[in-house]
C-alpha positions as CSV (number, residue, x, y, z in Angstrom):
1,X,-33.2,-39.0,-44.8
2,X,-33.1,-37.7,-48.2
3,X,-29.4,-35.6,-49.2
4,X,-30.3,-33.4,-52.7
5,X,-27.0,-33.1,-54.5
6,X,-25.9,-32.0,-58.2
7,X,-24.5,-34.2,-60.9
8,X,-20.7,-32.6,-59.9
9,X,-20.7,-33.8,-56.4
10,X,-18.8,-36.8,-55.4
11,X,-21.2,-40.0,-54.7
12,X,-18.5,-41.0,-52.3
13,X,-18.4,-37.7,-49.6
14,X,-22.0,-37.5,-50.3
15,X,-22.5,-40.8,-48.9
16,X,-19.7,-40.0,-45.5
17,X,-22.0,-36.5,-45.4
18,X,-25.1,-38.8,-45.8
19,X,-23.8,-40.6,-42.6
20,X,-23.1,-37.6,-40.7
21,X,-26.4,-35.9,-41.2
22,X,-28.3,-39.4,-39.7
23,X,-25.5,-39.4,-36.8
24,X,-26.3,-35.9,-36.1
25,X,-30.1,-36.7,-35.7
26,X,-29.8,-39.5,-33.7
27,X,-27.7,-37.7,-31.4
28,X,-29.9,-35.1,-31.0
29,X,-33.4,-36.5,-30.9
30,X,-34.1,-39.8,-28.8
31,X,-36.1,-40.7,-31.3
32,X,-37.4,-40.3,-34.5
33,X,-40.8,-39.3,-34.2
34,X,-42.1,-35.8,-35.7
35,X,-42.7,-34.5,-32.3
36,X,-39.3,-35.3,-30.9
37,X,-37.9,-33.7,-34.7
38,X,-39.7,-30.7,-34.3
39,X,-39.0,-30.2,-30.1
40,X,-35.2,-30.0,-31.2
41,X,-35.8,-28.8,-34.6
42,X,-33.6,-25.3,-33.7
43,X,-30.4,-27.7,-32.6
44,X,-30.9,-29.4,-35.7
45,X,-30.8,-26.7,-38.1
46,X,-27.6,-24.9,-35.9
47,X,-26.2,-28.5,-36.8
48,X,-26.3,-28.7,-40.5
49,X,-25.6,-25.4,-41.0
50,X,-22.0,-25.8,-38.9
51,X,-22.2,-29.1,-41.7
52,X,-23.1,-27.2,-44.5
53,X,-22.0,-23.3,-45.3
54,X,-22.8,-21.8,-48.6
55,X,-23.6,-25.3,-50.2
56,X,-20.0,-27.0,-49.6
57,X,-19.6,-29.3,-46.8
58,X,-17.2,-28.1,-43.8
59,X,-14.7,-31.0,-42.9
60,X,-15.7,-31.9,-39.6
61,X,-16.4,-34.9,-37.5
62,X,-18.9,-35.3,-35.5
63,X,-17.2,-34.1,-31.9
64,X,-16.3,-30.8,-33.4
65,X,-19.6,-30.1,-34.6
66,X,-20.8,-30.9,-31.0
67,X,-18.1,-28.7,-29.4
68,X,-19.2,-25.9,-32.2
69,X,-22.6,-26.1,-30.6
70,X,-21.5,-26.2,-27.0
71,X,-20.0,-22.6,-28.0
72,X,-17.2,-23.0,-25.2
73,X,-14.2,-20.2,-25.4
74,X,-11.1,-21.0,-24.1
75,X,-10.7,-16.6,-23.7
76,X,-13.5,-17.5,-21.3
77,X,-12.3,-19.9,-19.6
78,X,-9.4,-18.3,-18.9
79,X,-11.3,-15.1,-17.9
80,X,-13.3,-17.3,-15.4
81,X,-9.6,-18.5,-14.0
82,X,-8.7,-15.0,-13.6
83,X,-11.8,-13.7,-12.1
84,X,-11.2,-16.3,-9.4
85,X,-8.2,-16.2,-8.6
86,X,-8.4,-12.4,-8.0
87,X,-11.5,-13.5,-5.4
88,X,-9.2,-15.3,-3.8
89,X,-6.8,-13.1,-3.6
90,X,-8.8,-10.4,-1.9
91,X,-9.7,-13.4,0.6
92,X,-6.5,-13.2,1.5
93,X,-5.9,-9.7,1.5
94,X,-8.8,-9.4,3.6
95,X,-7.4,-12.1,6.2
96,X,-4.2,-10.8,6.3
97,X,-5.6,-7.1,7.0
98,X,-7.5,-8.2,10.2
99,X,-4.6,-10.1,11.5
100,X,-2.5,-7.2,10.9
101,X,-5.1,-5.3,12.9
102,X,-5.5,-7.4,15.5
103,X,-1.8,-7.5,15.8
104,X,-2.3,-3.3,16.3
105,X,-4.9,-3.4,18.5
106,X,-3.1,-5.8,20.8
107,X,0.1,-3.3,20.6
108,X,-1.7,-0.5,21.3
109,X,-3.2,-2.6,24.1
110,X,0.2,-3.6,25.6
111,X,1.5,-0.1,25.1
112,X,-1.3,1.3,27.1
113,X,-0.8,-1.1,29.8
114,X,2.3,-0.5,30.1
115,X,2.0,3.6,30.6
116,X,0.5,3.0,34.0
117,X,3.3,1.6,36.1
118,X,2.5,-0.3,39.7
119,X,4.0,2.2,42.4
120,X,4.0,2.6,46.2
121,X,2.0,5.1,47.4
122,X,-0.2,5.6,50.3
123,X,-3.8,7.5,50.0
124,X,-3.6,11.2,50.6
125,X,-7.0,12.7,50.7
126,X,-7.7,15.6,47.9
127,X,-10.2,18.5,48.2
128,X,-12.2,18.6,44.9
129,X,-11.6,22.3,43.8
130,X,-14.9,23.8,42.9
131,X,-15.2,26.0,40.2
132,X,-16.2,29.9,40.9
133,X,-19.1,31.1,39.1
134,X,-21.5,33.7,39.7
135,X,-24.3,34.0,41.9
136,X,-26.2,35.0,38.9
137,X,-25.8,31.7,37.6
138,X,-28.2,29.9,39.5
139,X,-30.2,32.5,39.4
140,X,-30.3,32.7,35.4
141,X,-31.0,28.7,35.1
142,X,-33.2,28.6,37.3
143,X,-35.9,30.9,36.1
144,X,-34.8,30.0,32.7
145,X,-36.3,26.0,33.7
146,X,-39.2,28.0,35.3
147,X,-39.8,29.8,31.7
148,X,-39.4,26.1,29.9
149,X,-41.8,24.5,32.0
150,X,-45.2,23.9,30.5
151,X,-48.0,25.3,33.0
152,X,-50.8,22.6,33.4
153,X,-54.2,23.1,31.7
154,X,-57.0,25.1,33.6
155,X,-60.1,25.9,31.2
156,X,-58.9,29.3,30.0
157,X,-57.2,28.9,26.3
158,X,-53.9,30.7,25.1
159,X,-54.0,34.5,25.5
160,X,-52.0,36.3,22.8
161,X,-50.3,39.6,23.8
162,X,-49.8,38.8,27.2
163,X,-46.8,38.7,28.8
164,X,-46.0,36.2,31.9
165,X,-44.1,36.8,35.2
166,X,-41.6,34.4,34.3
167,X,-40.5,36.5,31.1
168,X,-40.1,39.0,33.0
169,X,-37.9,37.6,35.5
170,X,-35.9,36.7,32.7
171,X,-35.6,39.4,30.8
172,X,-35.1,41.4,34.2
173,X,-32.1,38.7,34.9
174,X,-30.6,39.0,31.3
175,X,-30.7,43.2,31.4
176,X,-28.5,42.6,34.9
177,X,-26.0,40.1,33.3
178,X,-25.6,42.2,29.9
179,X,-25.4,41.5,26.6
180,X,-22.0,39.5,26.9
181,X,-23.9,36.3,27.9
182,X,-25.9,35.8,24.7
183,X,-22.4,35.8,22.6
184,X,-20.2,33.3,24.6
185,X,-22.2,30.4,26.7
186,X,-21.3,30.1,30.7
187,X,-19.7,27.5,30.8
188,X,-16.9,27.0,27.9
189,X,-17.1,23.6,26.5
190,X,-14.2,21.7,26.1
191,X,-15.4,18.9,23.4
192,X,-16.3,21.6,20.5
193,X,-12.6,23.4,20.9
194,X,-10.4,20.1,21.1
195,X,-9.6,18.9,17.2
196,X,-11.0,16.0,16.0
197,X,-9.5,14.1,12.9
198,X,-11.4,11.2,11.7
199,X,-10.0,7.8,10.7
200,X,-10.6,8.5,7.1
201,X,-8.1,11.9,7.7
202,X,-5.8,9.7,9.5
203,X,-5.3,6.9,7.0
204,X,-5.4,10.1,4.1
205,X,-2.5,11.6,5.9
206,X,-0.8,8.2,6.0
207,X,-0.8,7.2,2.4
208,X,0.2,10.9,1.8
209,X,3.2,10.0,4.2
210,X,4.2,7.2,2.2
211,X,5.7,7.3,-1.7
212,X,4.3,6.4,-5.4
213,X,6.3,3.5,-4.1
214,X,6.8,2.0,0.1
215,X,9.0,-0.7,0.9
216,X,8.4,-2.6,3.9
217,X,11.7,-5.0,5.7
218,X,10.0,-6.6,8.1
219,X,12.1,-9.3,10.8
220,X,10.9,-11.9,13.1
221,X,13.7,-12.9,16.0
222,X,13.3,-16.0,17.7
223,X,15.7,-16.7,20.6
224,X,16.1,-19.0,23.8
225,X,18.6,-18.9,26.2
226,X,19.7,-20.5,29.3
227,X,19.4,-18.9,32.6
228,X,23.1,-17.9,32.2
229,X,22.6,-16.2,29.2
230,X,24.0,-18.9,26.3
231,X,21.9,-19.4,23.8
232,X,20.3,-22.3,22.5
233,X,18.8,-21.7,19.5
234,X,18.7,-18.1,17.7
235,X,16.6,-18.0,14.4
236,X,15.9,-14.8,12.1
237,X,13.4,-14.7,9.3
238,X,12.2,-11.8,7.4
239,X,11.0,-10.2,4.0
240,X,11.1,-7.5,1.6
241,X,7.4,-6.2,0.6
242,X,7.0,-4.0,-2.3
243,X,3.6,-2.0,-2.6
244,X,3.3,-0.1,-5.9
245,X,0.8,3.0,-5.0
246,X,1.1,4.5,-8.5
247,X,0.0,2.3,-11.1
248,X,2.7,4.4,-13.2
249,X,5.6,3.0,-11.4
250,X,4.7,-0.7,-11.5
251,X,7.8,-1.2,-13.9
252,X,10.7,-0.5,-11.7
253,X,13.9,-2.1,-10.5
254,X,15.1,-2.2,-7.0
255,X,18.8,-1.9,-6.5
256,X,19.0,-3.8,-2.4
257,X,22.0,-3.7,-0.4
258,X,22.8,-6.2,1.5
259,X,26.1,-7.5,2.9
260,X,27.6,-11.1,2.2
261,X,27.3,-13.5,4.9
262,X,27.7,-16.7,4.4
263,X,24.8,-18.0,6.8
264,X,21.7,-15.9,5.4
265,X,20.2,-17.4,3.2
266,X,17.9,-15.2,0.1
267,X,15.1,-16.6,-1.7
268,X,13.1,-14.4,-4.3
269,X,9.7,-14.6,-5.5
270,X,8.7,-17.0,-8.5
271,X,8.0,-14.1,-10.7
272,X,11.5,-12.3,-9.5
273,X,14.5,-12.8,-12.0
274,X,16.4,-14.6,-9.7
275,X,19.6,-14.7,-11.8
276,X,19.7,-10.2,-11.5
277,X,19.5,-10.6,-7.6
278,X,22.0,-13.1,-7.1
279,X,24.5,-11.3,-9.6
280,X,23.9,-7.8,-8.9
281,X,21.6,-7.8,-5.5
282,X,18.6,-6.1,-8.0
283,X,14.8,-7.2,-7.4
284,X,12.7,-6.7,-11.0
285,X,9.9,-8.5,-12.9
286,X,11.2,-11.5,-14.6
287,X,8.7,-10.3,-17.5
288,X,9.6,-6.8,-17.6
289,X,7.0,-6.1,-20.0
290,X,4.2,-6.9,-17.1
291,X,5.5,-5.4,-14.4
292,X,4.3,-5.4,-10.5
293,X,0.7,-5.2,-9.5
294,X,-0.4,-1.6,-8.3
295,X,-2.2,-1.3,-4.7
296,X,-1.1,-5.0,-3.1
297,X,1.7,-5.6,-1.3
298,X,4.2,-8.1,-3.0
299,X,6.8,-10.2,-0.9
300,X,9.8,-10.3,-3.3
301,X,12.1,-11.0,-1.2
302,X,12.6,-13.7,1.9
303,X,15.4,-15.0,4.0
304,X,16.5,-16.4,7.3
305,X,19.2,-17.2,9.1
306,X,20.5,-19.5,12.3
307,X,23.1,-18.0,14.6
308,X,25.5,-20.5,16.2
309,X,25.4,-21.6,19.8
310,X,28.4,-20.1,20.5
311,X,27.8,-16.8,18.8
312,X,26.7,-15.2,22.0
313,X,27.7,-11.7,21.6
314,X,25.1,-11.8,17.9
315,X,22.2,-11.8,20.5
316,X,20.9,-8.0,20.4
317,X,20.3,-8.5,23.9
318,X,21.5,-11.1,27.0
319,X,19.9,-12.0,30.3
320,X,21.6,-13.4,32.9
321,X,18.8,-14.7,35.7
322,X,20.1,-15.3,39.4
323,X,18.1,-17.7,41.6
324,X,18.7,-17.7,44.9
325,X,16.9,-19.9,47.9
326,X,16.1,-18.6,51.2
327,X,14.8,-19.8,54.6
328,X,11.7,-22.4,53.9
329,X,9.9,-21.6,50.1
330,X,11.5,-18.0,49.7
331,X,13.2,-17.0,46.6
332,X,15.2,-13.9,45.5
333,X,15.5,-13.7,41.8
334,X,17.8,-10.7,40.1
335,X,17.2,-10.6,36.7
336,X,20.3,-8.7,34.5
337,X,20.6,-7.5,30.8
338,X,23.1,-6.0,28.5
339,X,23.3,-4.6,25.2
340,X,25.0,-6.6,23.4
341,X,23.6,-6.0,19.7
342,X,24.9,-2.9,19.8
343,X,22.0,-1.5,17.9
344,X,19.4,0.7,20.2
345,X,16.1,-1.5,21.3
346,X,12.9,-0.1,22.1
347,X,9.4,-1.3,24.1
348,X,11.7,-4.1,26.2
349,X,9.2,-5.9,28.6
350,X,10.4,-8.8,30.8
351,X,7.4,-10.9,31.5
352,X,7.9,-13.4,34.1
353,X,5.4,-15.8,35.3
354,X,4.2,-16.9,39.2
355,X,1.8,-19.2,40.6
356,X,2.2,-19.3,44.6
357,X,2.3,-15.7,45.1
358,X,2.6,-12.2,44.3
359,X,6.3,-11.1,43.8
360,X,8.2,-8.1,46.1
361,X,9.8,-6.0,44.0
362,X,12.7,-5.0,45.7
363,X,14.1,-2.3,42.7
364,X,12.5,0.9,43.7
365,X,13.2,2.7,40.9
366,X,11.9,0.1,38.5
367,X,8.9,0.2,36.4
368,X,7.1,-2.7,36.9
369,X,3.2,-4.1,36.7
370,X,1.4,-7.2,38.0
371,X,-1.4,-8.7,36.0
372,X,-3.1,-11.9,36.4
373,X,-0.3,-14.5,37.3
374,X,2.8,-12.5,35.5
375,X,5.4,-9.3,36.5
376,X,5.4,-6.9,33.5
377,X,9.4,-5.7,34.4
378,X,8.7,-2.2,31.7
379,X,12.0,-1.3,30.6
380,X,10.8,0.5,27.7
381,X,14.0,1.6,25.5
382,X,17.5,0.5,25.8
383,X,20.9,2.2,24.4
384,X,24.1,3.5,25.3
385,X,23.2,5.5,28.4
386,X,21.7,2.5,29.8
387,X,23.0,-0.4,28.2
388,X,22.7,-2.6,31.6
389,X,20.6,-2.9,34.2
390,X,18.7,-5.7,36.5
391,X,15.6,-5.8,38.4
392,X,15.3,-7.8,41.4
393,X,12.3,-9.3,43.8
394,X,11.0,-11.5,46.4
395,X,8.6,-14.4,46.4
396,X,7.0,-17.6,47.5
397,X,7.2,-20.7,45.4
398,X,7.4,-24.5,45.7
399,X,10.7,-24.2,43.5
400,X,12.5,-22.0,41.2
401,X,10.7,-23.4,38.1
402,X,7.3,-21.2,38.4
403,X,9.4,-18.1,37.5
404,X,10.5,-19.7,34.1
405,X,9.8,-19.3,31.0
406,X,10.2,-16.2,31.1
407,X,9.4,-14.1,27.7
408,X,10.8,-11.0,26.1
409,X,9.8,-8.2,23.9
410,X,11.5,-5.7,22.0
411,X,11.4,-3.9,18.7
412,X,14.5,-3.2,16.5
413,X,15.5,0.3,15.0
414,X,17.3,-1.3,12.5
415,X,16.7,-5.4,11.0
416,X,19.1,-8.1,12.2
417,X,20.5,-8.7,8.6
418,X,22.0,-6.1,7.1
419,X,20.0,-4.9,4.3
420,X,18.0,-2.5,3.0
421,X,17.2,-0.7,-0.1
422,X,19.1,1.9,-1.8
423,X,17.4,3.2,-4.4
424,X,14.4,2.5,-7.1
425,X,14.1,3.2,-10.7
426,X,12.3,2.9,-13.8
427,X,13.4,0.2,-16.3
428,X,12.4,1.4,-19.3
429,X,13.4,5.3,-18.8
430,X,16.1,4.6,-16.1
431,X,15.2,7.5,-13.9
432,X,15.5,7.6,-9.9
433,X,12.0,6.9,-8.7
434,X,10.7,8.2,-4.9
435,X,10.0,5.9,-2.3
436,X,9.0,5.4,1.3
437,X,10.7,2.7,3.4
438,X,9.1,0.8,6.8
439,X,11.2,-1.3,8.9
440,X,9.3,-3.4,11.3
441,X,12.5,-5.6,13.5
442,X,10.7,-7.5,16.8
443,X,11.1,-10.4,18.6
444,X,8.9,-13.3,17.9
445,X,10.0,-15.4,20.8
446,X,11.9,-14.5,23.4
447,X,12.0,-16.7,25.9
448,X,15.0,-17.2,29.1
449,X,14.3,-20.8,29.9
């Protein structure tokens, strides 16, 4: 390898760029053969020149002119990081949208199930009214189908001008009836007048429902209690989602209220300033300048809370089961509540399990339903006017046992802890912003062991 020079140059560097040059080739080519020269003779050239620019020699080692050539970015790499982890967050969105779903459908389910109550009632035999319509009717279809049948083929073609019997019958028949019946059909139909609204409307009318910003406090209650209505455990856990639908108001403040207890514990979100919400109760960006994502919701906020054992009267609602044992396998069970909460509950259902037979209800005026090997007891909502009540029934079992665990479910008005969200505003301009607020308070786990 030959290096031209001038008589300025250093002999030294010349020599060290000398080196580089023939460590440059023989990195590139195996060997050094013309063919294997001229094969990589573009990687060569890209090579000096990040060497060599304008005649002066660039101060660079050999890895660096090697990483020049590789032509990696670190904006792209962390563009590719980006563009992942956004993938992986609409995995998740995606996920978390069919369980929520699923969790829909199998309300809706319940709720249906629960509309049709198991009664006593004894078959009664109904006429089927009949409708009155005209004799004129039958008539009118009838040599209407005569007048859309085809006639079969018999050697003579199509005459044109010629009118048949059966038009005439019609035409006679539709003279009689008057013009009326062309304008409005026989029979009115009931499909075409009831409204329809598609799910597309529906989830339109929701999101115009809900503010530029919706709040969501959702609560899970887990609880188990003895037969006589202590508890033994009693857990609460729930969160605070934020879901920014304007992408105008994703720099905003939210000012929550929440009263001081000393046995709820709050934990914010990484990117929450933690130090404003354990001063002055306020949820914001810890970098202000970047705000909430628009159109996802955000959990800012978690916490959760253990009830002591002997903080009965906490429970937002007490059972009190009463087994008694009959002559041979027979059991009555009475099963009581009461209010106790003193917040209003809503969709209570008692399930309670069997396995030898089918229960007796002896509470007549109690909505109740049997399905599979479990009595539905329907209470359906609970408040003042009927802060107790108890259901009671019958039934043959080996022991006591097969009616227990029973399980419990009930939605809240209002979540366990008290907090909620009093108002939302702008950080920059410090205006009052709009909002929409969802509270979603149900058991988890209910059970009366």
């Amino acid at each position: 390898m030959v290096l031209i020079t001038n008589r300025q140059s250093n002999i030294l560097q010349d020599i060290d760029s000398l080196h580089l040059f023939a460590q440059i080739v023989s990195s590139i080519c195996k060997t050094l053969e013309e063919r294997e020269i001229l094969r990589n003779a573009f990687e060569l050239l890209s090579a000096f020149d990040e060497l060599i620019s304008m005649g002066y020699r660039e101060n660079l080692t050999l890895s660096q002119v090697k990483t020049n050539l590789e032509m990696e970015s670190h904006e792209e790499t962390i563009q590719d990081i980006i563009a992942r982890n956004k993938m992986q967050d609409a995995a998740e969105e995606r996920k978390r949208r069919a369980k929520q779903f699923d969790m829909q459908r199998k309300e809706v389910a319940r709720a249906n199930r629960s509309l049709g109550p198991r009664t006593t009632s004894f078959p009664t035999y109904t006429p089927t009214a009949r409708a009155t319509v005209p004799d004129t009717y039958d008539t009118y279809e009838a040599e209407r189908s005569k007048s859309l049948k085809v006639a079969p083929l018999r050697g003579k073609g199509m005459q044109l001008g010629k009118k048949s019997k059966t038009s005439d019958i019609y035409d006679k028949v539709r003279g009689e009836m008057g013009p009326e019946t062309e304008e409005s059909p026989l029979v009115p139909s009931t499909a075409a007048s009831a409204p329809r609204i598609s799910a597309s409307a529906a989830t339109t009318q929701l999101m115009d429902d809900r503010g530029p910003v919706h709040v969501t406090i959702a609560e899970a209650i887990t609880v188990k209690v003895s037969r006589e209505g202590s508890p033994k455990s009693f857990k609460v856990k729930g969160d605070l989602q934020l879901r920014i639908l304007d992408p105008a108001f994703t720099r905003v403040k939210v000012d929550v209220a929440a009263a001081a207890a000393g046995n709820v514990h709050f934990q914010t979100h990484p990117n929450v300033d933690k130090g404003l919400f354990n001063s002055s109760r306020m949820i914001q960006p810890k970098n202000p300048a970047k705000g909430f994502p628009a159109n996802s919701s955000v959990e800012v906020l978690r916490w959760n809370t253990t009830v002591q054992d002997e903080e009965s009267g906490a429970l937002p609602i007490t059972f009190t089961v009463w087994v008694n044992q009959g002559t041979g396998n027979s059991y009555t069970v009475t099963v009581e509540y009461e209010l106790t909460g003193g917040d209003p509950l809503r969709d209570v259902v008692v399930t309670i399990p069997f396995s030898t037979s089918e229960p007796v209800v002896s509470s007549h005026d109690a909505v109740y339903e049997v399905s599979g090997d479990s009595l539905d007891w329907n209470i359906g909502a609970i408040g003042e006017e009927n802060s107790t009540g108890s259901f009671e029934f019958e039934a043959q079992a080996e022991e006591d046992n097969e009616f227990f665990p029973m399980q419990v479910r009930f939605s809240k008005t209002k979540p366990f802890v008290d907090i909620d969200v009093s108002s939302i505003t702008l950080l920059e301009q410090g205006e009052p912003v709009d909002f929409s607020k969802e509270i979603r308070s149900a058991s988890d786990k209910y059970s009366i062991e």
